[in-house]
Legacy VTK file of the C-alpha trace (Angstrom):
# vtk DataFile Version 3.0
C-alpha trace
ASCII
DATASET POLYDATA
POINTS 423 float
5.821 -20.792 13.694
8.095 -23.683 13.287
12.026 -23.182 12.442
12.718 -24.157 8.927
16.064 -25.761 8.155
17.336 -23.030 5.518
16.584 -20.543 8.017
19.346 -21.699 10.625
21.498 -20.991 7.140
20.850 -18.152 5.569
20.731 -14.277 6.956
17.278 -13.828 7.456
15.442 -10.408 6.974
12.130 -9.572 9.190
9.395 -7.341 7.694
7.236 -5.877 9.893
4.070 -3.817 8.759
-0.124 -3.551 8.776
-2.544 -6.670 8.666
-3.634 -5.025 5.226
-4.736 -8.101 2.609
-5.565 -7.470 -0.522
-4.337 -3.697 -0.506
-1.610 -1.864 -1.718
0.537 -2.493 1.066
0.396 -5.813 0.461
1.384 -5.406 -2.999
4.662 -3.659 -2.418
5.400 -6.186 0.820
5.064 -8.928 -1.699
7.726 -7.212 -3.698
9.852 -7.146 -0.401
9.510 -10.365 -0.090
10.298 -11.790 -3.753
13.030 -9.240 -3.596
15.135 -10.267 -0.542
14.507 -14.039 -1.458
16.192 -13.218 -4.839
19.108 -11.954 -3.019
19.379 -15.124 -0.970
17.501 -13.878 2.335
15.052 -16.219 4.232
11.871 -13.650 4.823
9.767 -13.433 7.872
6.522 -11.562 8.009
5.124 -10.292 11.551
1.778 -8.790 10.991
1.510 -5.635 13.675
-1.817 -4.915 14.909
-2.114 -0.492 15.050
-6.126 -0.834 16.298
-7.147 -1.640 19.326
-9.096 -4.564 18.174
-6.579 -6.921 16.932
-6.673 -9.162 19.906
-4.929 -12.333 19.430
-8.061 -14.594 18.970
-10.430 -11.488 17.247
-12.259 -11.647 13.939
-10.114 -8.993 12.702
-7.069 -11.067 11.826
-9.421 -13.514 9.831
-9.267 -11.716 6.337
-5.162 -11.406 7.108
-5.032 -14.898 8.170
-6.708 -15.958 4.963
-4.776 -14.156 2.859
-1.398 -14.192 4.551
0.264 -16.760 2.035
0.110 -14.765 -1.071
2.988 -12.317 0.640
5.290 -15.132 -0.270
7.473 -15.181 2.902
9.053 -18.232 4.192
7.617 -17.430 7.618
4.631 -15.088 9.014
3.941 -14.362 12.134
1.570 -12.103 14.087
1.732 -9.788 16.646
-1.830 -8.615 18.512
-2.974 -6.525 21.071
-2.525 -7.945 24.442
-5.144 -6.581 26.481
-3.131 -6.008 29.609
-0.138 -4.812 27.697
-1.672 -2.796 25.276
-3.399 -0.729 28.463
-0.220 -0.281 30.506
1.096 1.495 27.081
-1.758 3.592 26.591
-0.895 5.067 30.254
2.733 5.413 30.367
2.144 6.795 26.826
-0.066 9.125 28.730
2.637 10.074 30.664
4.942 10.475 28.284
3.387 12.690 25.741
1.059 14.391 28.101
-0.679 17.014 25.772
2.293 16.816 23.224
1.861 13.755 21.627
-0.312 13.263 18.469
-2.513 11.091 16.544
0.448 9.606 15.150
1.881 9.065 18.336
-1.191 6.855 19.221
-0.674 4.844 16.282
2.696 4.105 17.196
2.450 3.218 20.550
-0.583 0.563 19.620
2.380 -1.405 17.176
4.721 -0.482 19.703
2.348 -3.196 22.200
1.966 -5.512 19.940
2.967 -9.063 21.097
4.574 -11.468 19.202
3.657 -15.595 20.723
5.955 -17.035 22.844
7.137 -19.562 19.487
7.721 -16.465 17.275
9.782 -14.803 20.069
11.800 -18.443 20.400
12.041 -18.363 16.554
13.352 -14.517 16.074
16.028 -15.380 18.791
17.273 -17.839 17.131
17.394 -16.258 13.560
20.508 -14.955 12.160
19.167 -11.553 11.158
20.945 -9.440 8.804
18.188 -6.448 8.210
14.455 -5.352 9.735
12.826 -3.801 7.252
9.341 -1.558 8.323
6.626 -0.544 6.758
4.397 2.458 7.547
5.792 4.783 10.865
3.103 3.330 12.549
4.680 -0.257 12.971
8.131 1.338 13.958
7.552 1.108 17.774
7.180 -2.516 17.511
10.340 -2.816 14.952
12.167 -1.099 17.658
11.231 -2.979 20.816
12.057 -6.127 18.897
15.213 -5.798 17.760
16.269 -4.410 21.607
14.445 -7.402 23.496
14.971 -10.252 20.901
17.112 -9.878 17.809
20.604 -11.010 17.865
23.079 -8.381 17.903
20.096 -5.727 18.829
21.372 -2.385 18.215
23.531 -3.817 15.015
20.865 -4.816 12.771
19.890 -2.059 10.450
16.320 -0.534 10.312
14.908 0.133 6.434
11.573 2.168 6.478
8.988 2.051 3.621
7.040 4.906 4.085
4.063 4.176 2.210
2.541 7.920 1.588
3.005 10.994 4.388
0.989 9.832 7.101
0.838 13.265 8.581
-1.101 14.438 5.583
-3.543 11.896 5.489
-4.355 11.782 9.027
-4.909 15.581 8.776
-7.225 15.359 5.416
-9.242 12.434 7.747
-9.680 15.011 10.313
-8.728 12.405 12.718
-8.967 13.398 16.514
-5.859 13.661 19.015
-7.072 10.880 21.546
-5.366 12.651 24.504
-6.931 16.240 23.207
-9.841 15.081 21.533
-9.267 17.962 18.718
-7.654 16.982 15.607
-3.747 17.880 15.640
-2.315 21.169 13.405
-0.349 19.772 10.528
3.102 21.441 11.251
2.650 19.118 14.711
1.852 15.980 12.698
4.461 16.517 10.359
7.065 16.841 13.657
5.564 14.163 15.223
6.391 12.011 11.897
9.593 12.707 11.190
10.783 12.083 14.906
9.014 8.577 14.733
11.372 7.877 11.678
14.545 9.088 12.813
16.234 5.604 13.922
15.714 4.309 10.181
18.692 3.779 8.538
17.066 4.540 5.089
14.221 5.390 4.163
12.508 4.241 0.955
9.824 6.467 -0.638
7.255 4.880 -2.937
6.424 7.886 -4.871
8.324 10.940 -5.945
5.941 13.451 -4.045
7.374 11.573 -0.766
10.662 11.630 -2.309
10.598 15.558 -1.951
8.534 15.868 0.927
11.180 13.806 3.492
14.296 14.880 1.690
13.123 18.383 2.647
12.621 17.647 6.269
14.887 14.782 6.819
17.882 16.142 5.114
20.228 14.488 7.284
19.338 10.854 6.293
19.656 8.671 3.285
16.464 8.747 0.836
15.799 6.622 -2.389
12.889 5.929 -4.339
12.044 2.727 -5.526
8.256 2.482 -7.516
5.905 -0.324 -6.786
5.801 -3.127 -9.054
3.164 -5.928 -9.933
3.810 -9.321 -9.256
4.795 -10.830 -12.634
2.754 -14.125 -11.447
-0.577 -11.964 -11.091
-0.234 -10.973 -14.582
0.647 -14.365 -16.140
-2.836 -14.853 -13.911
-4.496 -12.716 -15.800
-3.301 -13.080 -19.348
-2.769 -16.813 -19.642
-6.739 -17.833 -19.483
-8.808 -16.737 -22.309
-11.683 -13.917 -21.058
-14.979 -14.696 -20.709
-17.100 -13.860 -23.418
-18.674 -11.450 -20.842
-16.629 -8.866 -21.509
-16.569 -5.777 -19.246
-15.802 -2.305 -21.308
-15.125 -0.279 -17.581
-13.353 -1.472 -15.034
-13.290 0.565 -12.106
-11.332 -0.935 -9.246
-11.273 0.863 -5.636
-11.376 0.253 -1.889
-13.951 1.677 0.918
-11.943 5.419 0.954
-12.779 8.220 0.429
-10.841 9.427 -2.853
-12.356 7.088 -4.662
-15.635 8.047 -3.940
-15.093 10.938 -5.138
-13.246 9.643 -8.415
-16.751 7.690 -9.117
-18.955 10.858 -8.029
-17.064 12.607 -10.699
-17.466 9.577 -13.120
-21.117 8.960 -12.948
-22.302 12.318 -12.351
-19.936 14.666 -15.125
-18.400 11.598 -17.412
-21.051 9.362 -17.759
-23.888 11.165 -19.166
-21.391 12.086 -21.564
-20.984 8.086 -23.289
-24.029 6.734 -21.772
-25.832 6.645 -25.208
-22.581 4.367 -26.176
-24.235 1.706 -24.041
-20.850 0.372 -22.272
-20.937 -2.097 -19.781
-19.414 -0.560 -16.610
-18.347 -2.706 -13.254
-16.746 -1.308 -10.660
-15.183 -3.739 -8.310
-14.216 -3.672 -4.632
-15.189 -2.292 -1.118
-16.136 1.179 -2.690
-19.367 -0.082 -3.130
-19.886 0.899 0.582
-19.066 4.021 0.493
-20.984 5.171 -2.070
-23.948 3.559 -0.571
-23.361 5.346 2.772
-22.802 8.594 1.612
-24.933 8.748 -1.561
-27.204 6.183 -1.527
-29.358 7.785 -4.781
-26.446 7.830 -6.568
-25.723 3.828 -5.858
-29.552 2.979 -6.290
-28.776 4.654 -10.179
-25.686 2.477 -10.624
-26.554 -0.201 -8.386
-26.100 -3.070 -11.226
-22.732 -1.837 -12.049
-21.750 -1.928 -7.992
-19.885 -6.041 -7.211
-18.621 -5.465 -4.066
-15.225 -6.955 -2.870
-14.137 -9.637 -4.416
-11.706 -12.557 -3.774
-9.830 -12.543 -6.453
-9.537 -9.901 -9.471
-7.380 -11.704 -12.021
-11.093 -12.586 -13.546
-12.219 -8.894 -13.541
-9.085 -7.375 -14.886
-9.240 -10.583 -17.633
-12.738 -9.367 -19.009
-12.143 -5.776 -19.123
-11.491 -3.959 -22.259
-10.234 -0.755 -20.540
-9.653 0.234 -17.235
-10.146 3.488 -15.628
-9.135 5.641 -12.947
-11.288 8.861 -12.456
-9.451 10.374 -9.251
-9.517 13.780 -8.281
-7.238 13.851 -5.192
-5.520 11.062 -3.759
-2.015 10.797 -2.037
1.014 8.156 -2.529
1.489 6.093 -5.650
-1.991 4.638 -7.675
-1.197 1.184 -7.173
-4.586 0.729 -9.625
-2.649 2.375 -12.266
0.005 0.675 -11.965
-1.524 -2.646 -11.635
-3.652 -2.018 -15.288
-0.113 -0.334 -17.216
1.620 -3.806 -15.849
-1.749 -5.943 -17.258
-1.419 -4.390 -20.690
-4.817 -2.529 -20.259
-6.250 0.212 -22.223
-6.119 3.140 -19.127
-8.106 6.325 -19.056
-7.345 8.326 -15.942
-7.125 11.831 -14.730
-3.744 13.853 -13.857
-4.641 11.966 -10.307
-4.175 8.994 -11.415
-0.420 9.578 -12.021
0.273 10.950 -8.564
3.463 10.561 -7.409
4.840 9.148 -11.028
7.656 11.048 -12.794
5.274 13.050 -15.171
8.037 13.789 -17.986
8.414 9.696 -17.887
5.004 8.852 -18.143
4.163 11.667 -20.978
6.994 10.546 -22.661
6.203 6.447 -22.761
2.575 8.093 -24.974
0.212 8.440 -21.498
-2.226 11.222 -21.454
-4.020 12.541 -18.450
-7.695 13.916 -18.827
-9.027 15.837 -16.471
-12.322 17.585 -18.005
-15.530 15.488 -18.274
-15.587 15.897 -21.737
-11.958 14.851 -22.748
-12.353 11.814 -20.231
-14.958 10.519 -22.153
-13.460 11.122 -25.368
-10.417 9.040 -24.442
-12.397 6.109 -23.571
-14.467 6.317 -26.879
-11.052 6.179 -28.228
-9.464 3.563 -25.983
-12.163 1.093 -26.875
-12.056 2.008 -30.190
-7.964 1.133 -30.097
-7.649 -1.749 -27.466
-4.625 -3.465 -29.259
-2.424 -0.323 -29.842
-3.385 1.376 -25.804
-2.722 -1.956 -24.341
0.581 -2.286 -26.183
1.084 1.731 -24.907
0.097 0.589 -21.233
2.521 -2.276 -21.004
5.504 -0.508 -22.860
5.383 2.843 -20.470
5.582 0.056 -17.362
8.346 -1.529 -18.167
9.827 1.799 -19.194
8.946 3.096 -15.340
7.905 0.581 -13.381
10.047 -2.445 -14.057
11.569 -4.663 -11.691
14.929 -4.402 -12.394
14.802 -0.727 -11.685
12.631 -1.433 -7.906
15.088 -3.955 -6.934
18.532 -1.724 -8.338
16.717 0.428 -5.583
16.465 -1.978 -2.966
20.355 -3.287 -3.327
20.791 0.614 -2.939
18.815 0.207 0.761
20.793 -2.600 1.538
24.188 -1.173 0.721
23.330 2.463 2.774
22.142 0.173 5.783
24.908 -1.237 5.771
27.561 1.445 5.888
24.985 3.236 8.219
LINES 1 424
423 0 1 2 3 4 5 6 7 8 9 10 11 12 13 14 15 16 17 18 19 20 21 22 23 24 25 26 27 28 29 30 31 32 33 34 35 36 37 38 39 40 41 42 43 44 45 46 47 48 49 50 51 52 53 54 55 56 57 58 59 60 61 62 63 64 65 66 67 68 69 70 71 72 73 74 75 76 77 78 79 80 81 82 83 84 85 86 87 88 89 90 91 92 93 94 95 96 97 98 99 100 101 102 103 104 105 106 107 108 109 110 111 112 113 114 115 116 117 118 119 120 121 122 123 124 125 126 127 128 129 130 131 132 133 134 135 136 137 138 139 140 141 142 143 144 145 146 147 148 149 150 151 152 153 154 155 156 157 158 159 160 161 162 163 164 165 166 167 168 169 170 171 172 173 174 175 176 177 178 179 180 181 182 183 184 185 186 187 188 189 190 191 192 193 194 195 196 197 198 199 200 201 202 203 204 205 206 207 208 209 210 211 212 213 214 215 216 217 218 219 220 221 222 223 224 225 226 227 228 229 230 231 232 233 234 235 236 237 238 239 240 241 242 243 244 245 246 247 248 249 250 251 252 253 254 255 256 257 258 259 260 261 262 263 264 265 266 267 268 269 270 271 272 273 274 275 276 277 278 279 280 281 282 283 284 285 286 287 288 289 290 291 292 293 294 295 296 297 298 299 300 301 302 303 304 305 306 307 308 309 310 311 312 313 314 315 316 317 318 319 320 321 322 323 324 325 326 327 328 329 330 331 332 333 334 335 336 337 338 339 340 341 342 343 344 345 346 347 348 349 350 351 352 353 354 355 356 357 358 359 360 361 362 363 364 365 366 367 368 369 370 371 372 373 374 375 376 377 378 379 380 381 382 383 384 385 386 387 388 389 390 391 392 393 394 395 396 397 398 399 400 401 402 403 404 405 406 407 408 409 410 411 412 413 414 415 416 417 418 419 420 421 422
């Protein structure tokens, strides 16, 4: 990680957050990125390791490694697990929390022992830097400890938070296991734990209005905004500027190994597809989810096995052939980045209530979106999607730049910058 020459020049802005590729954390980082470059920033990325098997030299950075230059930053960076280090943590973390920390608390302290290489340390010292900006709670620690032991000005620098979803939640609907208890936490505890971890942010910038509410109701005291993912405008030129194959795909499913979207295709296939199966559609569902479903119902996959790709490298191609895309969730958490990502593409999109978590519902009714939550209407809007690809597609694209455009994300991220600031 070599100095570059405009970085001795301009105020340069760190973002720290999870080795994620390909997710949608990386989307929104990207629009970190392309937004604090637009306002004249030079961007670093440091990649935190929050598992215990991100050593410095481990498989498990390959996929980030591979992947690390579609972020966009000037710089990236990352910080692993130092074997030593990351032990003497886990026991004065011991000490520490005793029986009171929780899963969270774990989390943390893993980023928190993350360690940067002796070249990025040299290169953060010498970097004028005007903001850190984190993403997730659970790369906070690490935030912290660098701007005390190697940021100039230390305490000066302002901390912005992306919360990315209520972790609290989701670690209690994994059923995850307090490592010092071995019983999973309560969720009043987990919610405590949470908003304690995110009390040195400056701001905080929520994703999706459900996290809006939820931390402006227990964080009352700090400064809150809400600033909606957006889709890289380059992805989309991607995707629109080659002609599609003339294997066109009717359903386009697109979904990582988790479980909500198992259940959204568990739902599909067993309720919705019966339903149009007679219409002889060609359905592909794309991504990691192919796992799960094998794993947990392998009959199921064995039916559908010839719709089932895998992950893929790149989806432009995917999203390109499809003729609709659809999102079939029945619980979920955060912001659909999958939505998002097929309004932005100009898709025909069938999806459930679900599928517009987190959106502004009056907004998204109003731009001519419909949710469908019985088997039976579900299936009737795709008939009717496919049936209508011109005049849905022209729907999709209009309600995103209604809600989702990129001059509204980054009027919200000049807002961060300005309450930082006076913070």
């Amino acid at each position: 990680m070599q100095p570059n020459a405009n970085s001795s020049v301009k105020p340069a802005v760190i973002i720290v957050g999870p080795p994620w590729p390909k997710s949608g954390t990386s989307r929104v980082i990207q629009n970190q990125v392309e937004f604090y470059r637009s306002r004249g920033f030079f961007t670093v990325f440091v990649a935190v390791a929050i598992q215990g098997n991100y050593f410095r030299d481990g498989k498990a950075w390959d996929a980030f490694k591979e992947h690390a230059h579609e972020l966009g930053a000037d710089r990236v960076a990352i910080a692993a697990i130092d074997r030593t280090f990351h032990t003497v943590t886990k026991v004065t973390g011991t000490v520490r929390h005793a029986l009171h920390g929780t899963k969270l608390n774990w989390i943390f302290d893993i980023g928190k022992s993350a360690q940067l290489p002796v070249d990025a340390i040299k290169f953060v010292r010498e970097l004028p830097v005007a903001f850190i900006h984190v993403n997730h709670v659970f790369t906070m620690g690490f935030a912290l400890r660098m701007r005390k032991q190697w940021v100039q000005g230390g305490e000066q620098v302002p901390i912005i938070v992306d919360t990315h979803d209520i972790q609290s939640h989701l670690v209690k609907e994994n059923g995850n296991r307090n490592p010092w208890t071995r019983r999973p936490d309560s969720l009043e505890k987990l919610e405590r734990s949470e908003t304690k971890l995110l009390e040195k942010a400056n701001v905080l910038v929520h994703l999706s209005v459900d996290d809006f509410n939820f931390f402006k109701t227990q964080m009352p005291h700090k400064r809150h905004l809400l600033s909606f993912p957006t889709i890289n405008e380059s992805f989309v030129s991607d995707v629109k500027e080659t002609a599609p194959s003339s294997n066109a795909i009717d359903l386009l499913f697109v979904g990582q190994y988790s479980k909500p979207n198992f259940a959204a295709l568990e739902w599909f296939l067993q309720d919705v597809w019966p339903l149009i199966a007679n219409q002889k559609y060609k359905l592909t569902i794309v991504g990691a989810v192919e796992g799960v479903v094998r794993a947990t119902s392998p009959q199921l996959y064995e039916e559908f096995r010839s719709s089932f790709l895998g992950p893929v490298t790149d989806l432009a191609p995917y999203y390109r052939s499809a003729r609709c895309v659809i999102a079939p969730m029945v619980y979920g958490s955060g912001i659909s980045i999958k939505t998002i990502e097929a309004l932005a593409l100009g898709k025909p999109f069938v999806g459930t209530s679900k599928a517009f978590r987190g959106m502004p519902m009056q907004r998204i009714e109003q731009a001519g979106l419909h949710m469908y939550d019985d088997p039976k209407t579900f299936a009737d809007a795709i008939v009717y999607a496919l049936s209508s690809e011109q005049l849905e597609g022209a729907r999709s694209r209009a309600a995103y730049d209604e809600i989702f455009s990129l001059q509204s994300a980054f009027a919200s991220r000049d807002e961060a910058l300005k309450v930082a600031i006076s913070a």
